[in-house]
SELOTOR-230812 format. One record per residue (C-alpha): residue in one letter; y, z, x. Coordinates in Angstrom, 2 decimals, always signed. Layout:
N
<site a, <Y, Z, X>> ...
% end
This chain:
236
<site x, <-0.80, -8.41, -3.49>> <site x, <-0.62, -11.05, -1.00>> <site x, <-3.91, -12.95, -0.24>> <site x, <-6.87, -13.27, -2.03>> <site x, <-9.05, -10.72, -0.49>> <site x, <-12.60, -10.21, -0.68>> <site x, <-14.14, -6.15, -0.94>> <site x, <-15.61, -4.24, +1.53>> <site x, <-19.44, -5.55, -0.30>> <site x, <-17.85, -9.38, +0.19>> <site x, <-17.47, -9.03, -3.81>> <site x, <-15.08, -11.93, -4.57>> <site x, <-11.76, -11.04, -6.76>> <site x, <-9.11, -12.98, -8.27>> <site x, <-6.50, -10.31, -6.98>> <site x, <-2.27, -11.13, -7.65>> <site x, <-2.26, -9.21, -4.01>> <site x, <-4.14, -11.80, -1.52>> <site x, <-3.72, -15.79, -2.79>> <site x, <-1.32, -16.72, +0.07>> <site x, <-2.22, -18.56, +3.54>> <site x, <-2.62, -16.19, +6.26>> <site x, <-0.48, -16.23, +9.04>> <site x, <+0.18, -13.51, +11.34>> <site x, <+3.55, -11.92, +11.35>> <site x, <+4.76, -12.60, +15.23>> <site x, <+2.68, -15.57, +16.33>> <site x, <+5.47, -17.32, +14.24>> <site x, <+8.26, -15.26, +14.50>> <site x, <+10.39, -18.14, +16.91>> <site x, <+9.71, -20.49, +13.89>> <site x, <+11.78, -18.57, +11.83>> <site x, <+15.50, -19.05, +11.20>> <site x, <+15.40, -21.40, +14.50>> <site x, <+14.85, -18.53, +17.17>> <site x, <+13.05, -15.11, +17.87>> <site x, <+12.94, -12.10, +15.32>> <site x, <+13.65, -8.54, +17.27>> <site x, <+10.40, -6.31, +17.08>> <site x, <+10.68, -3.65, +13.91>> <site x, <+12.13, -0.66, +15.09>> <site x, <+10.07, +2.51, +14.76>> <site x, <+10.52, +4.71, +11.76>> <site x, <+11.57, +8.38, +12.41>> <site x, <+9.12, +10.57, +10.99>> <site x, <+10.85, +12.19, +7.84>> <site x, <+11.01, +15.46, +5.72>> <site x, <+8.86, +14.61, +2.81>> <site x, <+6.15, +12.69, +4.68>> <site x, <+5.72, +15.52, +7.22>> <site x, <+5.28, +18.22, +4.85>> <site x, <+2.60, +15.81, +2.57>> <site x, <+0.92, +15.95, +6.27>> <site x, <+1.03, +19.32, +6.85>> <site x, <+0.27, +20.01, +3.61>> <site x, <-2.84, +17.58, +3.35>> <site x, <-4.23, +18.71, +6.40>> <site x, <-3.92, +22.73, +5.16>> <site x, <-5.20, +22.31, +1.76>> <site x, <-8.30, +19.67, +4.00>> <site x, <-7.00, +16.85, +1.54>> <site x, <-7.98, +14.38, +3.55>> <site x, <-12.05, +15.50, +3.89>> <site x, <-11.18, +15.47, +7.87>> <site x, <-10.51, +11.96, +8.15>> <site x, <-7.46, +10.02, +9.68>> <site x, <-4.62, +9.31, +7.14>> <site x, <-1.65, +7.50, +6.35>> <site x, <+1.72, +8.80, +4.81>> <site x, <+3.58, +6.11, +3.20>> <site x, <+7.15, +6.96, +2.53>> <site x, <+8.49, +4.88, +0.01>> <site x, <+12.02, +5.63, +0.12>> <site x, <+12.72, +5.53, +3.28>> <site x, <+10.05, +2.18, +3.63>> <site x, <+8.14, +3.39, +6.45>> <site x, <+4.50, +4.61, +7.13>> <site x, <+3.30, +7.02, +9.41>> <site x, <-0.38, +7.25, +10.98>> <site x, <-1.91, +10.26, +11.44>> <site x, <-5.33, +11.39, +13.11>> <site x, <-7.73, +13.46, +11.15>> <site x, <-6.00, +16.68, +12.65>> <site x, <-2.58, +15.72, +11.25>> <site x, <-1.48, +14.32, +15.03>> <site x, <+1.28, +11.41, +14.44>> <site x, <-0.36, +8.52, +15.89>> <site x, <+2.39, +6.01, +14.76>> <site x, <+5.36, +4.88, +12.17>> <site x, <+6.66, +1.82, +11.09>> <site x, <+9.14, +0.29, +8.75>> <site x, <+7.09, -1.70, +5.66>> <site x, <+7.59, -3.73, +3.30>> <site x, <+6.89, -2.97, -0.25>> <site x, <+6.60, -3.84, -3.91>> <site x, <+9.58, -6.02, -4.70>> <site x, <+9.83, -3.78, -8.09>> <site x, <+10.84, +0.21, -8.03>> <site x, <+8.55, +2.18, -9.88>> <site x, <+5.29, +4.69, -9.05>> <site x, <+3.06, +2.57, -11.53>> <site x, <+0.70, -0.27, -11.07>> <site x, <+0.60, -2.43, -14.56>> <site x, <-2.34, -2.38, -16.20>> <site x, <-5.13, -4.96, -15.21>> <site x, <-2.27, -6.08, -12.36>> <site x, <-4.95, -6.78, -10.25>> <site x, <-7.22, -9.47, -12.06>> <site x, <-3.79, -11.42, -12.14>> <site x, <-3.06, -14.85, -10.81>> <site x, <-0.26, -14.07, -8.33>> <site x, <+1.72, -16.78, -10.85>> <site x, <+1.45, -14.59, -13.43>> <site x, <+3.13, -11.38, -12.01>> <site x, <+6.46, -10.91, -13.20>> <site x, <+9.15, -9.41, -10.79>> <site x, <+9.41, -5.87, -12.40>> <site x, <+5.91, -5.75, -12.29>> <site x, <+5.76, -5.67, -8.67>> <site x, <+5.29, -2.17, -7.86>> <site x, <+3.46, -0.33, -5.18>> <site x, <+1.53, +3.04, -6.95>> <site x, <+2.11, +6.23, -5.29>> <site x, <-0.25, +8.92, -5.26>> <site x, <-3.31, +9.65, -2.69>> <site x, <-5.61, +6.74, -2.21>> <site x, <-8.97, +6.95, -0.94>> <site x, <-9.13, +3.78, +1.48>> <site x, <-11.72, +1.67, +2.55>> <site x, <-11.49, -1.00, +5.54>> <site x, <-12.02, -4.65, +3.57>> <site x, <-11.63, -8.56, +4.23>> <site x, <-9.81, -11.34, +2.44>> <site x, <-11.65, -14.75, +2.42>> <site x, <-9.83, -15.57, +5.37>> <site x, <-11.75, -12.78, +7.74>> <site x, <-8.41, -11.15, +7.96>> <site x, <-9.04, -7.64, +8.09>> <site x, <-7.41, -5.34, +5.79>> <site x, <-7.10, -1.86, +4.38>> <site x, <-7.74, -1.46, +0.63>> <site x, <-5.20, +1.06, -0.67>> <site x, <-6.18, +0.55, -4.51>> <site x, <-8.53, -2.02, -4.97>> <site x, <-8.51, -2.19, -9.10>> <site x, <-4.86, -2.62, -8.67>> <site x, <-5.50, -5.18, -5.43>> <site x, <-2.99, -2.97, -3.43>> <site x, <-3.73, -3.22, -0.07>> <site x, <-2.05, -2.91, +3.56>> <site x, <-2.45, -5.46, +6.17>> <site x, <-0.38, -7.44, +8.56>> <site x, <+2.91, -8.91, +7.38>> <site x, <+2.68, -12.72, +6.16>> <site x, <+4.97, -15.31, +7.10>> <site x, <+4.16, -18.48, +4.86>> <site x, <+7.15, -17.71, +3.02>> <site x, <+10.02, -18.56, +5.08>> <site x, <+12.67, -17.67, +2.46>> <site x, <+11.02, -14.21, +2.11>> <site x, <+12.36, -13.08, +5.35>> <site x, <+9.84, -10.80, +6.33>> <site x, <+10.50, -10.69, +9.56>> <site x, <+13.61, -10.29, +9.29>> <site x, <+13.46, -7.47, +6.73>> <site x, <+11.24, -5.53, +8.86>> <site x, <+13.76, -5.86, +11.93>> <site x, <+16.94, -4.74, +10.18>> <site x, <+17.96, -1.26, +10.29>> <site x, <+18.21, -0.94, +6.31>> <site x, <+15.86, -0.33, +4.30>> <site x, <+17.51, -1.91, +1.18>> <site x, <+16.00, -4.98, +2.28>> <site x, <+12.44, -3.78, +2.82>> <site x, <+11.18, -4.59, -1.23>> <site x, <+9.31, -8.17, -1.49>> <site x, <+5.88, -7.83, -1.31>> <site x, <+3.82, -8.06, -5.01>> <site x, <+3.03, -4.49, -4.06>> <site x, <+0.74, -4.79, -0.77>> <site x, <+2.42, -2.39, +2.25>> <site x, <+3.00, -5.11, +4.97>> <site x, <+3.14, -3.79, +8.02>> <site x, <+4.44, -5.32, +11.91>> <site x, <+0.86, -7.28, +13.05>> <site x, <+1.29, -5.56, +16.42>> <site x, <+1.81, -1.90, +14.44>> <site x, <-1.66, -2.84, +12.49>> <site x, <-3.51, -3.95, +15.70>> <site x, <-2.61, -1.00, +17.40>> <site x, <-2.86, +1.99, +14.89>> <site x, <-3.92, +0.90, +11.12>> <site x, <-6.75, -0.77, +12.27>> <site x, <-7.99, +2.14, +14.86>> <site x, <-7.19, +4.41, +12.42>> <site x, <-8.11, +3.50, +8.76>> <site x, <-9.43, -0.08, +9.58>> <site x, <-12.73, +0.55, +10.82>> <site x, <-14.27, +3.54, +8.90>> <site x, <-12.86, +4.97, +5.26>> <site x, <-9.61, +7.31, +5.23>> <site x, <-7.47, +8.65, +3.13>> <site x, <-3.42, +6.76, +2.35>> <site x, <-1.05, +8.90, +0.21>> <site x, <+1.63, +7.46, -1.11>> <site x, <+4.69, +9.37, -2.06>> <site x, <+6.79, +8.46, -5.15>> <site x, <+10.38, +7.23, -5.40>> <site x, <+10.70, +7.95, -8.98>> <site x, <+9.85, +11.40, -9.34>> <site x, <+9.16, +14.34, -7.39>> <site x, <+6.84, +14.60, -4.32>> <site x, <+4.77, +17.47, -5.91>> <site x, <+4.59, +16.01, -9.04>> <site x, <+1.62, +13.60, -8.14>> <site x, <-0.27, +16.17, -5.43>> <site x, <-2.04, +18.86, -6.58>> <site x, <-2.40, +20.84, -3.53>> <site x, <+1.41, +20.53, -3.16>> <site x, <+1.75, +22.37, -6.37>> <site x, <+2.00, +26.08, -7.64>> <site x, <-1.54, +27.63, -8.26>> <site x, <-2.20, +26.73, -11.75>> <site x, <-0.18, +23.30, -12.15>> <site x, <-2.46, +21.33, -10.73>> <site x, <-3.40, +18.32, -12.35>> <site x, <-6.85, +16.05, -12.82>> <site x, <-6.48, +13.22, -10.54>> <site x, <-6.24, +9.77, -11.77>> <site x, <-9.57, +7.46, -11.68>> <site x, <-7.15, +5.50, -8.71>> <site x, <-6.86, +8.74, -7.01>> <site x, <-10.90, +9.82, -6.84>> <site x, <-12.88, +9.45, -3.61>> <site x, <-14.53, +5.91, -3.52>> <site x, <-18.37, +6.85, -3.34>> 
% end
């Protein structure tokens, strides 16, 4: 929730998600706080996001395609190839709000209009889809009714730190975004964008509010599965 960002059919949207100035996250990095922001540290790939990958790949979740694992309590993603390889990890920032639920109608919302505890980033699996803002900036729709979407960190913001909050080695800091998953420019450029920006994959997002199971159904016991969510279906 971000920019204002355009569908992968150029369908225009007045999205909360994409109505700020684009700006790439280290081009201005020296301009910030009067000198240079360290690169983010890499993210250590943990417990919960390697068994939803090991689990996704098992159960073929992810229809063989390359897939992302966002973490959400520990504010890090991790890349993987359609065989369940890690490809990369990253700190991110999220949703400036705690909370597994997207507000209905959040994303036909004037960014103005989005109230802080309304600034959530959904968990659950996403079926993604490579996209464009009306910049050209390249992104990766997460849930586009929602106008959740992950692409490069922004920087118009100077008192939003983003930098910064990327850098440090806490993720207590890491919640700011409307709900978009900013992620390092360089991290996108080198394995978002191989990965789930050029062809359709498959992002899963794990809660923070409840348990991990609780919104997979091939995590669960035969027999408790549940019927996905109209967010959760395959985009056709």
């Amino acid at each position: 929730m971000d920019s204002i960002a355009a569908s992968p059919a150029s369908k225009r949207r007045p999205a909360a998600c994409h109505l700020a100035p684009l700006l790439l996250a280290f081009a201005s990095a020296a301009a910030l706080a009067g000198g240079r922001v360290p690169p983010a540290p890499a993210a250590p790939l943990t417990p919960d996001a390697e068994r939803m990958a090991k689990a996704a790949v098992a159960a073929r979740d992810n229809g063989g395609k390359a897939f992302a694992v966002v973490d959400k309590k520990a504010a890090s993603v991790f890349v993987f190839d359609p065989a369940g390889k890690l490809l990369g990890a990253s700190p991110v920032l999220l949703g400036l709000a705690r909370g597994d639920e997207s507000v209905p109608g959040i994303g036909e919302r004037p960014m103005a209009q989005v109230r802080p505890h309304e600034r959530t980033t959904p968990a659950g699996r996403f079926a993604s889809e490579p996209g464009r803002n009306t910049h050209g900036e390249d992104i990766v729709w997460v849930d586009y009714d929602a106008a959740v979407s992950m692409h490069r960190v922004r920087t118009t913001n100077a008192a939003d730190r983003r930098l910064q909050r990327l850098a440090s080695r806490t993720v207590a800091d890491n919640r700011i975004s409307y709900g978009c998953i900013n992620v390092p420019a360089a991290f996108y450029d080198t394995y978002v964008k191989p990965a789930l920006g050029t062809r359709r994959g498959v992002v899963y997002v794990l809660p923070e509010s409840s348990p991990v199971a609780s919104r997979f159904d091939f995590l669960k016991p035969t027999g408790q599965a549940r019927a996905p969510s109209a967010s959760q279906q395959p985009a056709l």
